[in-house]
VMD Tcl script that builds the backbone (N, CA, C; Angstrom):
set m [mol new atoms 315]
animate dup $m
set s [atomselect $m all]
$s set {name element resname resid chain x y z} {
  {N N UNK 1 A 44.050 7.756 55.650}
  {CA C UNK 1 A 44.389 8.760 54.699}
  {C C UNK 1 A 45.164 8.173 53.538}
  {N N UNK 2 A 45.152 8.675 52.218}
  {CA C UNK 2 A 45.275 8.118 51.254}
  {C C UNK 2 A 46.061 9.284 50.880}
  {N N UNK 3 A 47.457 8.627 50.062}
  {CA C UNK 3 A 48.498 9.473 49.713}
  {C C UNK 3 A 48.099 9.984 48.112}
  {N N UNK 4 A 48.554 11.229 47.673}
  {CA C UNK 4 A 48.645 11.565 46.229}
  {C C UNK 4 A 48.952 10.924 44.993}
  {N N UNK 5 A 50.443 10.342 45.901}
  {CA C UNK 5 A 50.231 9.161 44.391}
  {C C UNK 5 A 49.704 8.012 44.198}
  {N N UNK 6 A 49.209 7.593 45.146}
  {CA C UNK 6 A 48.523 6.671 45.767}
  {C C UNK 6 A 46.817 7.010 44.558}
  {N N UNK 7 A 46.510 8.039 44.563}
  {CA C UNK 7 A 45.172 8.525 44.383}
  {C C UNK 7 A 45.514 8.527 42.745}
  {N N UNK 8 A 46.562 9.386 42.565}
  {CA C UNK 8 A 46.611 9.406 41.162}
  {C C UNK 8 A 47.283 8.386 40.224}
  {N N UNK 9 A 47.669 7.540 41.283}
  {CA C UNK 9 A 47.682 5.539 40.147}
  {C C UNK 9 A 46.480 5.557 40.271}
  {N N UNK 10 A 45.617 5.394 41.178}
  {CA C UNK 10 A 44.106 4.880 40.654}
  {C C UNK 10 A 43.445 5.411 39.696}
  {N N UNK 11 A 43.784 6.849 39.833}
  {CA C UNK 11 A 43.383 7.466 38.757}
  {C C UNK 11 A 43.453 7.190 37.127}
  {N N UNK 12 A 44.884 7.404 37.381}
  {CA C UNK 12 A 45.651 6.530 35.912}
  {C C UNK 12 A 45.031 5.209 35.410}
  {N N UNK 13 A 44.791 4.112 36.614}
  {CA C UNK 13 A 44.659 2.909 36.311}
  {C C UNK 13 A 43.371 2.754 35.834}
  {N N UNK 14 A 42.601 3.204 36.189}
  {CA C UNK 14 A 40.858 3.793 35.577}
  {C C UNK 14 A 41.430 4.083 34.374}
  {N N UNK 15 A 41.398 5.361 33.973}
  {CA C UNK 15 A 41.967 5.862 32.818}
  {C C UNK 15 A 42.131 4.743 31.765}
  {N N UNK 16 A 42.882 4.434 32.214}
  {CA C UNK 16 A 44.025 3.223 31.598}
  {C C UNK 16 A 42.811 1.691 30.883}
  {N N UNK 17 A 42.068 1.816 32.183}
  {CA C UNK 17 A 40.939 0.801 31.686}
  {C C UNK 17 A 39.634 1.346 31.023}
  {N N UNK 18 A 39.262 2.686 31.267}
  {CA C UNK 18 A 38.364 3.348 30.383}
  {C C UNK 18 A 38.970 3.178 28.720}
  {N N UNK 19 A 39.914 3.615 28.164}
  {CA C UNK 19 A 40.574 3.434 27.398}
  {C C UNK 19 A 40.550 2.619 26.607}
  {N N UNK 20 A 41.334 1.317 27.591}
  {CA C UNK 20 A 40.988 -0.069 27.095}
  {C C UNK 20 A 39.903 -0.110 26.598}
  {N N UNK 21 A 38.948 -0.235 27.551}
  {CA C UNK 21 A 37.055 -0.732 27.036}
  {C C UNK 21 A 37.061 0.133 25.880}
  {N N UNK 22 A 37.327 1.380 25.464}
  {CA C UNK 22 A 36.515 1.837 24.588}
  {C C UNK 22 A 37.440 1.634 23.851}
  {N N UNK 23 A 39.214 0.921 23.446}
  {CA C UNK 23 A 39.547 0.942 21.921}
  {C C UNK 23 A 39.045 -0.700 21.796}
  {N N UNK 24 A 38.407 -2.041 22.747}
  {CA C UNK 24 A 37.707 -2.744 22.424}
  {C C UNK 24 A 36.559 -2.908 21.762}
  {N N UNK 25 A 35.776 -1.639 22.392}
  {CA C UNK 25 A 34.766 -1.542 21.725}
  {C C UNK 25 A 34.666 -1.014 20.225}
  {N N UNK 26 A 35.343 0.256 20.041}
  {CA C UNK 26 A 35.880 0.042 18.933}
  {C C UNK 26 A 36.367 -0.693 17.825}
  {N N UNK 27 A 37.374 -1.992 18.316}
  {CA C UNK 27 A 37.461 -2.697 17.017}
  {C C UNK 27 A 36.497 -3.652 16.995}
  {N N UNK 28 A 35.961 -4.102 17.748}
  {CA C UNK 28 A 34.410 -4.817 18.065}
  {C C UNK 28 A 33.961 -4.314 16.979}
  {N N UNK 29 A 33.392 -3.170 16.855}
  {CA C UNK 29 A 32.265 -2.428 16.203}
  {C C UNK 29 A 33.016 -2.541 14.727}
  {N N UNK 30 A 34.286 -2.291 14.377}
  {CA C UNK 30 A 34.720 -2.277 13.433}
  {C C UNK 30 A 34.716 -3.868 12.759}
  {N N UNK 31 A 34.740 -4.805 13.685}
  {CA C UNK 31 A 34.782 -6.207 12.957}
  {C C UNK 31 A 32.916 -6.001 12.458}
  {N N UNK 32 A 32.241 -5.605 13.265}
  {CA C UNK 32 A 30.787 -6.165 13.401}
  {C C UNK 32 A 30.486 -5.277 11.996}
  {N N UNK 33 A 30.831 -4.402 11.570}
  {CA C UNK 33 A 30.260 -3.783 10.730}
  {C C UNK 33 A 31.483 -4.095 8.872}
  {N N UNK 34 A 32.750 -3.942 9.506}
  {CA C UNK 34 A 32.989 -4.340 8.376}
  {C C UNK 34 A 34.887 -5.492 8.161}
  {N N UNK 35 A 33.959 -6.634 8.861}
  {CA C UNK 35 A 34.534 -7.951 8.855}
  {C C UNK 35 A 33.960 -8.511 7.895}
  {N N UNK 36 A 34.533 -10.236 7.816}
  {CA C UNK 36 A 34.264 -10.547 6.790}
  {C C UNK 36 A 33.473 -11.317 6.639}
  {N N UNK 37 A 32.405 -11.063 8.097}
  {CA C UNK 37 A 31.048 -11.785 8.085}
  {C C UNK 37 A 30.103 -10.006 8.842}
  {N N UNK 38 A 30.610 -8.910 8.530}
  {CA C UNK 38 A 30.277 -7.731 9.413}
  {C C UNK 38 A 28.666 -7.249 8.671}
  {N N UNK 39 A 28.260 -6.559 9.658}
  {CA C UNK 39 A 27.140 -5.787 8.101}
  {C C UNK 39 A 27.014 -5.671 6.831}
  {N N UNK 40 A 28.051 -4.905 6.416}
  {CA C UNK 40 A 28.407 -4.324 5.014}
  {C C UNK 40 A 28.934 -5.614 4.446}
  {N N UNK 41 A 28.880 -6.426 4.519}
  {CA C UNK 41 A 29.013 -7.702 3.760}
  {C C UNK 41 A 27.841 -8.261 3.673}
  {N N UNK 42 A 27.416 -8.658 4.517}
  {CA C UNK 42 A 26.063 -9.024 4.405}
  {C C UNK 42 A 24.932 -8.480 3.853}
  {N N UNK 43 A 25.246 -7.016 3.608}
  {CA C UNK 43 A 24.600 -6.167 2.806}
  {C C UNK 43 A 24.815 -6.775 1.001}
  {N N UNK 44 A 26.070 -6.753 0.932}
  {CA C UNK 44 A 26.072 -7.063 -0.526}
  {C C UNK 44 A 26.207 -8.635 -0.928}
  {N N UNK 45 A 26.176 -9.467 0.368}
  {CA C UNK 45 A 25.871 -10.730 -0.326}
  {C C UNK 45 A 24.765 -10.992 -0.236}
  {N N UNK 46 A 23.820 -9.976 0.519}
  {CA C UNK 46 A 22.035 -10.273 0.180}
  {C C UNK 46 A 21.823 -9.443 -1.492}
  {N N UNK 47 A 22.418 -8.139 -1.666}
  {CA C UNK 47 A 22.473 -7.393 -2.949}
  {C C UNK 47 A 22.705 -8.627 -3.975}
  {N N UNK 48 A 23.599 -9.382 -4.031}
  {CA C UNK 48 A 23.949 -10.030 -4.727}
  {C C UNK 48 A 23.135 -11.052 -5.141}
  {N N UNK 49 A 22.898 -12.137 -4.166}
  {CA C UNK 49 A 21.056 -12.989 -4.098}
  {C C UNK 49 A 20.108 -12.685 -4.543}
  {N N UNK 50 A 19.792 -11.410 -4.205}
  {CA C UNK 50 A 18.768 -10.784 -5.223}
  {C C UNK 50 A 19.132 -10.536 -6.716}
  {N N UNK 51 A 19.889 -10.282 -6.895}
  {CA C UNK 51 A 20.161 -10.031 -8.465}
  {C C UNK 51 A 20.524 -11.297 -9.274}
  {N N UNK 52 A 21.222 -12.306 -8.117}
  {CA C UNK 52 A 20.933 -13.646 -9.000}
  {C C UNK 52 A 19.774 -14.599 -9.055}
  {N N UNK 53 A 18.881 -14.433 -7.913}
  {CA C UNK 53 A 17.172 -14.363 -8.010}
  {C C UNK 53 A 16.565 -14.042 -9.012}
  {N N UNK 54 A 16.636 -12.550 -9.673}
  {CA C UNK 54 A 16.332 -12.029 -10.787}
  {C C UNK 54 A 16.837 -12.293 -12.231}
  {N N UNK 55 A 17.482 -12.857 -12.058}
  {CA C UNK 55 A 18.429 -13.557 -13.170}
  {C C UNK 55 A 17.763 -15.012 -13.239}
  {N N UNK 56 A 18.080 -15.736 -12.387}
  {CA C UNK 56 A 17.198 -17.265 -12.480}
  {C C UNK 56 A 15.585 -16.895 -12.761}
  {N N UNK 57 A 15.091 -15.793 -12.674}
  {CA C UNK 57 A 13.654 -15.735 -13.035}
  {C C UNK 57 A 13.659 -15.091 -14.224}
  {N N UNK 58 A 14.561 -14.387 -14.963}
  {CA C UNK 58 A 14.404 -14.015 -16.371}
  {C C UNK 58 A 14.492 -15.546 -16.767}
  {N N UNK 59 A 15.729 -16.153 -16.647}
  {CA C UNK 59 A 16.051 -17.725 -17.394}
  {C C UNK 59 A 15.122 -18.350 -17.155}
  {N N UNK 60 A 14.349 -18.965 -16.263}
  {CA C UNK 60 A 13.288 -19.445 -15.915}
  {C C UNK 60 A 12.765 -19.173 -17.321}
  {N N UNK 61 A 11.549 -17.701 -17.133}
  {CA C UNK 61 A 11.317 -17.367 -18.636}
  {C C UNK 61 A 10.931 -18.028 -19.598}
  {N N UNK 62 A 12.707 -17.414 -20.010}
  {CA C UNK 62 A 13.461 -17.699 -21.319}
  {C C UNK 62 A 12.943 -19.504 -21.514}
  {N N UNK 63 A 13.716 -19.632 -20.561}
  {CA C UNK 63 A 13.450 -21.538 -20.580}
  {C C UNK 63 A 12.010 -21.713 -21.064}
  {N N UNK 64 A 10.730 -21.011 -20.404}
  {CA C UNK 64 A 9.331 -21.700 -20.730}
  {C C UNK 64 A 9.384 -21.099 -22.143}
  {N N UNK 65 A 9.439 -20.281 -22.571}
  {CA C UNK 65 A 9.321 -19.708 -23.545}
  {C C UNK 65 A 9.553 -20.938 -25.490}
  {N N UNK 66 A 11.025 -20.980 -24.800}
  {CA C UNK 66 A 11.841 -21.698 -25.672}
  {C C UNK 66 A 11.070 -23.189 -25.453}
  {N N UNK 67 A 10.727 -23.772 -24.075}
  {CA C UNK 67 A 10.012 -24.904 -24.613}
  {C C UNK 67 A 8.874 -25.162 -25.415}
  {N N UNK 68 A 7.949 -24.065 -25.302}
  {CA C UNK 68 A 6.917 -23.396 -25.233}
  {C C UNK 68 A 7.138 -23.199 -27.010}
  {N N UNK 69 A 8.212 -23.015 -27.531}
  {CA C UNK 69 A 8.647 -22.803 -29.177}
  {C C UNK 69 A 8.575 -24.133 -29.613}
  {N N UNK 70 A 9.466 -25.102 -28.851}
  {CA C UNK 70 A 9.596 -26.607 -29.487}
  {C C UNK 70 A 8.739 -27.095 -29.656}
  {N N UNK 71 A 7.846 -27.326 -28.619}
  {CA C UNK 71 A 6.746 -27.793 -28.541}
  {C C UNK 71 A 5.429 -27.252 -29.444}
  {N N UNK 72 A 5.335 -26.082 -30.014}
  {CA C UNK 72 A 4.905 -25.745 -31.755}
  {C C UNK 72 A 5.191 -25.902 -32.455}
  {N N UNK 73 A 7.137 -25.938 -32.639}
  {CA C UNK 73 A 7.615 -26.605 -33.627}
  {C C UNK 73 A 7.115 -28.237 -33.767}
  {N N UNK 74 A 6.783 -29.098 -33.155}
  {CA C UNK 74 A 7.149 -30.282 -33.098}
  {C C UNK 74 A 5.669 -30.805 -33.449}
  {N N UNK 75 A 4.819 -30.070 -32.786}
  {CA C UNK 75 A 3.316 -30.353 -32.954}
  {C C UNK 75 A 2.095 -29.368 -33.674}
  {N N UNK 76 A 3.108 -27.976 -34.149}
  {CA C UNK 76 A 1.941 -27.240 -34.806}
  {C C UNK 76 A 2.029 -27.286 -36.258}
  {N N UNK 77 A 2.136 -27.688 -37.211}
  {CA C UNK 77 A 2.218 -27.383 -38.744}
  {C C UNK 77 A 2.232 -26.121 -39.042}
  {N N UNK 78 A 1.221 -25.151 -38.987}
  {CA C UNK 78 A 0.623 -24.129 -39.575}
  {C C UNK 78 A 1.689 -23.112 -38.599}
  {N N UNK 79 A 2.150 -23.355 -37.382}
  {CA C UNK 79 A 3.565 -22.354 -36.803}
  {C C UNK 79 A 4.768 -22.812 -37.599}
  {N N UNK 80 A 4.807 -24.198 -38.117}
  {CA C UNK 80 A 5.949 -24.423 -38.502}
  {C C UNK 80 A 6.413 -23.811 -39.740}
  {N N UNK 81 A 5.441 -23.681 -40.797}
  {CA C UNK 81 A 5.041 -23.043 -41.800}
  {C C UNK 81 A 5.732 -22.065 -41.340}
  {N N UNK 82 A 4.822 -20.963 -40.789}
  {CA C UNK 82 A 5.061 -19.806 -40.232}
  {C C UNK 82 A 6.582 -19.201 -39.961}
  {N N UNK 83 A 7.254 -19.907 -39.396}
  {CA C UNK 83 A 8.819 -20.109 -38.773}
  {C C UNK 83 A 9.271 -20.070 -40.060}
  {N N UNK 84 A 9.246 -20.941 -40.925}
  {CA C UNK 84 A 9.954 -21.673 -41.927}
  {C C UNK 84 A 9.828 -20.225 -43.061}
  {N N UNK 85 A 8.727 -19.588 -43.411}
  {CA C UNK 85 A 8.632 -18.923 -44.233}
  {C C UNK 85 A 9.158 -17.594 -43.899}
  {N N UNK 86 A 9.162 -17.541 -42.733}
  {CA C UNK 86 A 9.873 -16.015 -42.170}
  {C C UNK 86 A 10.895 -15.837 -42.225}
  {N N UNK 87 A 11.777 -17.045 -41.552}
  {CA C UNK 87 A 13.033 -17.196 -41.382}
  {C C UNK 87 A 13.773 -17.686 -43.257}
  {N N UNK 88 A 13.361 -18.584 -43.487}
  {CA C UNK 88 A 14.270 -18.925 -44.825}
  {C C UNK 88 A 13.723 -18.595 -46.095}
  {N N UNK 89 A 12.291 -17.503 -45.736}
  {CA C UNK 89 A 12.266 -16.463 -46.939}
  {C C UNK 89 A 11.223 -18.042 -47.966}
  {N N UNK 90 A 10.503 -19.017 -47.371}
  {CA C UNK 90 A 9.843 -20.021 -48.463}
  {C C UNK 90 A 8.702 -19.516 -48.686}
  {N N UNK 91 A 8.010 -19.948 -50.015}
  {CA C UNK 91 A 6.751 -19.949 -50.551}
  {C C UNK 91 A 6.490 -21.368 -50.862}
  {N N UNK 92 A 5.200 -20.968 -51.407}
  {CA C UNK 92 A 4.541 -22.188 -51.383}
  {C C UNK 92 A 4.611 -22.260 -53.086}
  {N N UNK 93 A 4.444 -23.730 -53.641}
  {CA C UNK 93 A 4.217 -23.988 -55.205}
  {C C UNK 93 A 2.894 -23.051 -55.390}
  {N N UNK 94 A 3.518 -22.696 -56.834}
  {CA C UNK 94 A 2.368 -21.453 -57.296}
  {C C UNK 94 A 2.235 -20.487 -56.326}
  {N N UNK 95 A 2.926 -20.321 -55.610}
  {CA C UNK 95 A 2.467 -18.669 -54.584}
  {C C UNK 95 A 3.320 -17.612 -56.121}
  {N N UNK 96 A 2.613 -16.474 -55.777}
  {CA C UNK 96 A 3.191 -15.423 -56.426}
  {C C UNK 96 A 4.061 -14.519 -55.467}
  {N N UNK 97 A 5.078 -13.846 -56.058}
  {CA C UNK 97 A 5.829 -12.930 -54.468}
  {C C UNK 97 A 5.607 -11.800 -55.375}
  {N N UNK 98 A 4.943 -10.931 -54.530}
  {CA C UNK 98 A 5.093 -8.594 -55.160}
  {C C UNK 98 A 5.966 -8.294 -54.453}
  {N N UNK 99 A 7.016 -7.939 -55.199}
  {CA C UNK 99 A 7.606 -6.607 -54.449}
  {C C UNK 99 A 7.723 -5.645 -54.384}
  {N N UNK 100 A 7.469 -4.692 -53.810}
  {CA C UNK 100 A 7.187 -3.230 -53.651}
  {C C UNK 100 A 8.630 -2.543 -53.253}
  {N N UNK 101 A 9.079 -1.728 -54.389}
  {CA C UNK 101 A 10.075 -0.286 -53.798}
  {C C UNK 101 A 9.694 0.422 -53.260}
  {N N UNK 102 A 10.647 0.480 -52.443}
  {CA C UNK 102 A 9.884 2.007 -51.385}
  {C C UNK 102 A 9.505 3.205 -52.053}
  {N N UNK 103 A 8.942 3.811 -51.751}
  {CA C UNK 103 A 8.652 5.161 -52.254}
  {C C UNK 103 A 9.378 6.324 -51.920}
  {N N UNK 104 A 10.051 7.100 -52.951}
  {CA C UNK 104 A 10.888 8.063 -52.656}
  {C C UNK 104 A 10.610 9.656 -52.388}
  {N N UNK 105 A 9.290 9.732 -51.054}
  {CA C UNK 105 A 8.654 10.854 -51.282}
  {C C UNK 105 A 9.824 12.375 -50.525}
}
mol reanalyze $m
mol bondsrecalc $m
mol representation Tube
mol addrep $m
């Protein structure tokens, strides 16, 4: 035969270890999700990868683009022309320039 208080330490002592386990599990879950290797980190340092992914592939681009310019500058005449007359406003000997006012309708 087993005495009352006897029954109700065990009781307690269960208790006591139910408890335990679940405020372990608890901060467990709380590191796993938001530590400083948890889910929600890992969420935004993949967010982040991607957007600097997308960034190195605009520059990428940009980069072919711009070589892609030099390389007309350096070897096309008739772009260079082109460049030259747009940008610093040149004509050619004997070109004529019209200029037209806008119209004030």
């Amino acid at each position: 035969m087993t005495s009352a208080p006897a029954t109700e330490s065990k009781k307690n002592l269960t208790q006591s270890r139910s408890f335990l386990l679940i405020a372990v599990a608890v901060v467990g879950l709380g590191f796993a999700l938001f530590g400083e290797k948890g889910a929600l980190r890992l969420h935004q340092v993949q967010q982040h990868q991607a957007q600097l992914l997308a960034r190195y592939e605009q520059l990428q681009q940009a980069n072919t683009r711009l070589r892609n310019e030099i390389d007309s500058l350096s070897h096309d005449e008739r772009y260079m022309e082109q460049v030259a007359r747009s940008t610093f406003n040149l004509v050619r000997d004997g070109e004529i320039i019209y200029q037209f006012s806008p119209s004030t309708h």
